[in-house]
C-alpha positions as CSV (number, residue, x, y, z in Angstrom):
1,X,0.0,0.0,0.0
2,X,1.0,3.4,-0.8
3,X,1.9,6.7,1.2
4,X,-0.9,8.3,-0.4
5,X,-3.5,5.1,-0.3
6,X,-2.7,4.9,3.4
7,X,-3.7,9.1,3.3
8,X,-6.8,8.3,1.4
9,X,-7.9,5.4,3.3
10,X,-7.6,7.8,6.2
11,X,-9.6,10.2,4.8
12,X,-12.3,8.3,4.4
13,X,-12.3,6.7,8.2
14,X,-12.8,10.3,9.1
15,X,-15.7,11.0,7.0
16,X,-17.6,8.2,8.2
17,X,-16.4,9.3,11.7
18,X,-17.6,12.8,10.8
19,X,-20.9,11.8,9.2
20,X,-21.6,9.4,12.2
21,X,-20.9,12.1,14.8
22,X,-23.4,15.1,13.1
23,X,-26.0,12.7,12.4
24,X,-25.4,11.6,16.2
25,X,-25.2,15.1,17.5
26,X,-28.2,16.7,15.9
27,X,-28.0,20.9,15.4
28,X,-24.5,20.7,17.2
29,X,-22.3,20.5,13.9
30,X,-18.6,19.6,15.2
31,X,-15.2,20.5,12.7
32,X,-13.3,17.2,12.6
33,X,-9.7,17.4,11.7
34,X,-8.1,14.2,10.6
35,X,-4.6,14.7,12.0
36,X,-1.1,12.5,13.1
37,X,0.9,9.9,10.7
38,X,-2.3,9.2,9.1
39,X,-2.7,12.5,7.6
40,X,0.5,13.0,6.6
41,X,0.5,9.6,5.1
42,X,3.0,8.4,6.9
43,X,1.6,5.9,9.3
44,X,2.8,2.1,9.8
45,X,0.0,-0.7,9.5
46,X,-0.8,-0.4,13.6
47,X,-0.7,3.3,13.6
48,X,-3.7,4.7,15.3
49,X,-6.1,7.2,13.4
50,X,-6.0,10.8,15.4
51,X,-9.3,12.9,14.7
52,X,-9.4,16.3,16.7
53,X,-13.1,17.2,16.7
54,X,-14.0,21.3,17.7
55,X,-17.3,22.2,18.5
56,X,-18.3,25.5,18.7
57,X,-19.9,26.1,22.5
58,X,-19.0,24.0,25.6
59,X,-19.9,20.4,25.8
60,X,-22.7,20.5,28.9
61,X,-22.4,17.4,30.8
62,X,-20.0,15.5,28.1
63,X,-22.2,14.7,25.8
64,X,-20.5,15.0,22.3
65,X,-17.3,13.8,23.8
66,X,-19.2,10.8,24.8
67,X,-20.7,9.8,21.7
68,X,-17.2,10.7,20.1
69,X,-16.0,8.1,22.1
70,X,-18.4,5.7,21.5
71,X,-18.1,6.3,17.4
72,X,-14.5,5.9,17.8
73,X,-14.6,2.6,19.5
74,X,-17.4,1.3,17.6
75,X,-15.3,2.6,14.4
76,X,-12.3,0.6,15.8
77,X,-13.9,-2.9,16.4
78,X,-15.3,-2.7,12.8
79,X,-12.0,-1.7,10.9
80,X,-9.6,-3.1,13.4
81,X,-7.2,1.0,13.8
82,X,-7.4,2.6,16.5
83,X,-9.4,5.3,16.4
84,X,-8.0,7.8,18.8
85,X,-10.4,11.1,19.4
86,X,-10.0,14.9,21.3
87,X,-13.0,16.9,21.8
88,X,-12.5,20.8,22.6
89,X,-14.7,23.7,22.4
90,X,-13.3,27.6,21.2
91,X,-12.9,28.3,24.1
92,X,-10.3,25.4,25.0
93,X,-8.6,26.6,21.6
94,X,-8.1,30.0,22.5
95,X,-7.0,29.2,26.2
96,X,-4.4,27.0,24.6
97,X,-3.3,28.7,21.9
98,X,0.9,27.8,20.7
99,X,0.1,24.5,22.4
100,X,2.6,21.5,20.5
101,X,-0.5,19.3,19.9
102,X,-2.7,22.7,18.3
103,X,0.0,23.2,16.6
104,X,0.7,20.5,14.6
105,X,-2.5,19.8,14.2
106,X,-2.9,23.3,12.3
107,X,0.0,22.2,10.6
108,X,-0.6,18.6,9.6
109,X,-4.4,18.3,10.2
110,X,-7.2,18.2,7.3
111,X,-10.4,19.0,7.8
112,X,-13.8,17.2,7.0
């Protein structure tokens, strides 16, 4: 398989993850950023798949982090990766602004 197969096949994983999560979360529509080796194409056969999902107000009582969660591992018993998910509001983004992990997700990341 290819650098850029491996990228595409990743690409796709996050779709579904992104589709699955706004049909889950209803008028709430998150930004899910595919980031890590995956994105950049560079990830070995047991690399996990990093999504970074922003929503836009705070996340009252958990509950788009938990069906984040639950899509991820549901996503990773049916395709056998990892599927390895953060869930921040604006607010976490601003207050952490510079931060390695923002960072290189800006950098790196691709967006649904």
């Amino acid at each position: 398989m290819t650098r850029e197969s491996r990228r595409i096949d990743a690409l796709e994983l996050g779709r579904e993850f992104a589709r699955a999560l706004s049909a889950a979360c209803g008028v709430i529509v998150p930004k899910v950023t595919l980031f890590g080796s995956r994105a950049r194409g560079a990830a070995a056969p047991d690399s996990d798949l990093d999504l970074f999902v922003e929503i836009p107000s705070r996340d009252q009582g958990g509950t788009v982090e938990r069906i984040a969660r639950d899509i991820a591992y549901e996503m990773t018993l049916r395709h056998g990766i990892a599927v390895a998910v953060i869930v921040a509001d604006r607010d976490f983004m601003q207050q952490h602004r510079g931060y390695s992990l923002l960072e290189a997700m800006a950098a790196e990341g691709i967006c649904r």
